[in-house]
Every structure is written in structure tokens, then in C-alpha cells.
N, C-alpha and C positions, 0 to 999 in steps of 0.2 A: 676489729683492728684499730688500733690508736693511730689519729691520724700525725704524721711524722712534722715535727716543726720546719715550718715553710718561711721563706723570704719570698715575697711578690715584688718582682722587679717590673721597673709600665717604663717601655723607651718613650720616649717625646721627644722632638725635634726641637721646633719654636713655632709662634706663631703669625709667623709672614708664607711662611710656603708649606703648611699643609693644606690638605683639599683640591691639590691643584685641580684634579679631575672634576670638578663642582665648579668650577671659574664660569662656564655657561650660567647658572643658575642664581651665584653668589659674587657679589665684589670682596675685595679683600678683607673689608671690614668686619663685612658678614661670616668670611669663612675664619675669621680669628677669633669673633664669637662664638662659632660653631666648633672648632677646636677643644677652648676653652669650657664648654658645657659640657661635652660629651670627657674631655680629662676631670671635670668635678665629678660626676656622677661616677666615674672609674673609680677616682679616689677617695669618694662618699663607702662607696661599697665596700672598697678592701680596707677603709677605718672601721668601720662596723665589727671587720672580723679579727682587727688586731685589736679590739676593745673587748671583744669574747672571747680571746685565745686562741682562734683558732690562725691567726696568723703571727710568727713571730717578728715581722716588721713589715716593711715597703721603704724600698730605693726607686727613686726615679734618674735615669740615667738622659741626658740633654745637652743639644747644643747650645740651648740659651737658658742659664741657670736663673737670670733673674727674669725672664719671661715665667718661668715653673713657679718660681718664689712666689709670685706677684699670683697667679690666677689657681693655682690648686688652694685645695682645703687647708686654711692656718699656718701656710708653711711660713712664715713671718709673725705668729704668733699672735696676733689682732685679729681685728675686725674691720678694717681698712676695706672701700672696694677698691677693685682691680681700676685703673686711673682708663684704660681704653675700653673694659667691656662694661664698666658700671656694677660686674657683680658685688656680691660677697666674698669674702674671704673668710671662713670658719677654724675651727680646732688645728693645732699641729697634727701630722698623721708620718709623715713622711719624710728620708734623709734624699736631699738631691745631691747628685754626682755628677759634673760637666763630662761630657764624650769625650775620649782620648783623641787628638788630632792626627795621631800617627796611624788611625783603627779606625778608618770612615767607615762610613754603611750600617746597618742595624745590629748584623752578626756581632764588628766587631765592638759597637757598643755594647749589648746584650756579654760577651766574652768579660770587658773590661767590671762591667758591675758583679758577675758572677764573682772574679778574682777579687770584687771589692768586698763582697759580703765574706767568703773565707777570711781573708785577711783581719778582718775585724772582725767576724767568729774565734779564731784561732788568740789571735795576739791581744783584741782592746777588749775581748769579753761582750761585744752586744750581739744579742741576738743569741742567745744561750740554747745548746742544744738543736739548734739548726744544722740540717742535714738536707734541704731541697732549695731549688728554686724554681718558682712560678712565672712565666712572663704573661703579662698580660696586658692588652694593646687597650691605647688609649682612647679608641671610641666603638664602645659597644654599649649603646643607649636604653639595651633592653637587659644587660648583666645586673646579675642579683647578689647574695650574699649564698644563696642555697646553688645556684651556677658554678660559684668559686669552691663551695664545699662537695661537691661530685669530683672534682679534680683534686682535692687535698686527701679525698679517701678513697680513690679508686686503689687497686690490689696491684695495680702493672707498674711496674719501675718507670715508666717515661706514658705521661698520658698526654694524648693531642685533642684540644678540640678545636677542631673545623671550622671556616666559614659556612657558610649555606651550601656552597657549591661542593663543599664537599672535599676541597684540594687543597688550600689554605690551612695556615693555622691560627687561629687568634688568641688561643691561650698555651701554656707547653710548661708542663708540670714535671722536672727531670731532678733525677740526685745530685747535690752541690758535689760531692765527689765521685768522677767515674775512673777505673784505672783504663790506664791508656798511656804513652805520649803525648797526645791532644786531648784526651779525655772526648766527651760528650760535644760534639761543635752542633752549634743553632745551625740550620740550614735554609733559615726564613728566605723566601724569593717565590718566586712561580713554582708550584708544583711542591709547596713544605712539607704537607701534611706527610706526601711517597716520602719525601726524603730524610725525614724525621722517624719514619719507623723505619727507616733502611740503618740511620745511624744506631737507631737504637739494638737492632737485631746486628749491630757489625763487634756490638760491645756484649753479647749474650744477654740483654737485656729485655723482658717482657715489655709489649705495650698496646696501651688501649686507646680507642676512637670515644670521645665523647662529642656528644651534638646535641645541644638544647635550646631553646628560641632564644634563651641570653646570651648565651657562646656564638652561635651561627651571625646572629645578624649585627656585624660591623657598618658604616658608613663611609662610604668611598664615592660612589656615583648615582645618580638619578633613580638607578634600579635598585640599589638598595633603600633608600628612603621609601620608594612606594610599595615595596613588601614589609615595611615595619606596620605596626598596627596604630591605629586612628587616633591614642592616647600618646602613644610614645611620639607621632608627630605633633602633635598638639603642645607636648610640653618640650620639646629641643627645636619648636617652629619659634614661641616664645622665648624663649632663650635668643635665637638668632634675629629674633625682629620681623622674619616674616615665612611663609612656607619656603620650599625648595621646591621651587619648576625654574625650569629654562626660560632665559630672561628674553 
């Protein structure tokens, strides 16, 4: 089966208030490092696969558009580093989108880019042949390129894959069109992964659970850092300037 052309959508907020749950461990500065490396590596991975076809773009959808400009891969088109975290900035990958102010919380940004990618499939032509979209959250420090390609070819109309625990969803693989009145709504919060095959079984839609060491392990609190493996700490300890233990 040819896998269907995909838009990978990555929400991001800014980088003053993610991590809150890490504040024990990190000062701010640290946690906007930490941000920032774990959305490079996100956006590292899904340029790779829109440089091989296997994806037909990446929208980043955010409250702070020139916070995204500045610290993702190239999105300014230089080589410039990031002026607070010192990194790099590499190749264009990516179109940013500010969050609708009338459409708070992730859903409804996650809503607003989906209706951004149609609109510009349909009327301005990019993104040709696009018929999905993928969301995928911007710190999974162990996501691959072969991670993202299990979800672009799974056979199920709507594919979840999980946090670790099993309940969560970190990545969500669904058809840019579903018939409906509301169509397909994100149901990200406590408890996604249930609510996400509930939506999808509410539309006649098949769907599958994917769970792999890249997909499961996100970065939220203390317990997720000491179940990554010994490498992956080593190279997002560097990035951030120093390990993560409680200060």
C-alpha cells in the first residue's frame, strides 16, 4: 500500500512557559533550551522525510511565531544562531502559523492548522495531493524517521501512538477530510489515546495503536528523563547545559 500524502502539523506554544513541570530541576533559561532542542530534533526528523517524499510538508502552528522563526531548523533561511540559546539555525523545513486567539488550547490550534493545510491544498495548490494530517508533539528526543514512517503506513484510517503509559497520545495520524458536521475533532487532554479511538469508531473509521521507544517517550517530568536511555540523556543534557535532577 502507497503510503497516502501527509502534512505533519508540531503545535508549539513559546518558549517562556513550557516545561512548567521541570521548574524543580531547571531555571527558565534551561527550560527554553530544553524546548528548543527537543523542537530541533522534532523538526530535524520530519525534514529528512519531506526531503525523501515521504512527507508532503510541515506546518508548525504557535503562540509565538518569531520565537519558532528564530530557534527551528532554517525557518529564516540562514545560518544565524538562536540570539538566547546560542544554537544553530539550519535549512528551511517548515511554514509557521500563529494560533487563532479566538481557539485557545491545543485542540483548537491543532483545528485551525488542519483547516490551514485544506485551504491551501484546495485553493493555493501547495502541498499537492495531500489527503492526511499527522500531529506530532514537539519533544520526543528519541523520534526517528522510521517512527514517523510506521504511522504514515499503517492500513487503519486514524492511527494513535501513545505515551509510555499507554493513555496519551504523542503522535495522531487522521484523514484531512472526514464527513461529518465537525468532522474528526483532536481530543488531546487526559485520557487522548480512549478518546481518540472513540472519535474515530463514532465516524465508522478503523484504528490502530502504535507504540515504539521513539513515539512513547515524550519529556514532561523527572520520570520521563530517567527512562530515556544513557545516550539520549547525554546528548539533550548538552544541549540544555546540564543533566535534569531536582535542584
Amino acid at each position: 500500500m502507497t503510503s497516502p500524502r501527509t502534512v505533519a502539523v508540531v503545535p508549539l506554544r513559546d518558549g517562556v512557559s513550557g516545561k512548567s513541570r521541570l521548574a524543580a530541576a531547571l531555571d527558565p533559561g534551561a527550560r527554553r533550551r530544553l524546548v528548543v532542542a527537543l523542537a530541533r530534533h522534532v523538526g530535524e526528523v520530519l525534514a529528512s522525510l519531506v526531503a525523501d517524499g515521504g512527507l508532503a510538508g510541515v506546518v508548525v502552528v504557535t503562540a509565538d511565531v518569531p520565537f519558532v522563526e528564530e530557534v527551528l531548523p532554517g525557518l529564516n533561511g540562514n545560518s544565524s544562531p538562536d540570539r538566547q540559546s546560542g544554537l544553530p539555525i539550519r535549512s528551511r523545513v517548515a511554514e509557521v502559523i500563529p494560533e487563532p486567539p479566538d481557539r485557545p488550547g491545543l485542540n483548537g490550534a491543532l483545528d485551525h492548522a488542519r483547516e490551514h493545510v485544506r485551504e491551501h491544498a484546495r485553493e493555493h495548490g501547495a502541498y499537492p495531493g495531500a489527503d492526511r494530517v499527522l500531529v506530532v508533539h514537539a519533544d520526543l528526543p528519541r523520534l526517528t524517521a522510521a517512527d514517523v514512517h510506521a504511522l504514515l503506513t499503517t492500513e487503519a484510517d486514524v492511527a494513535v501512538a501513545t505515551d509510555r503509559h499507554g493513555t496519551g497520545t504523542n503522535l495522531l495520524s487522521v484523514p484531512l477530510e472526514v464527513p461529518g458536521a465537525d468532522g474528526f475533532r483532536f481530543r488531546f487532554g487526559p485520557g487522548s489515546r480512549a478518546a481518540h479511538e472513540a472519535e474515530a469508531a463514532a465516524h465508522g473509521l478503523t484504528s490502530a495503536v502504535v507504540q515504539r521507544p521513539g513515539t512513547t517517550a515524550d519529556l514532561d517530568t523527572l520520570d520521563d528523563w530517567a527512562e530515556l536511555p544513557r545516550e539520549i540523556r547525554a546528548r539533550v543534557g548538552a544541549a540544555v547545559g546540564h543533566p535534569l535532577t531536582a535542584r
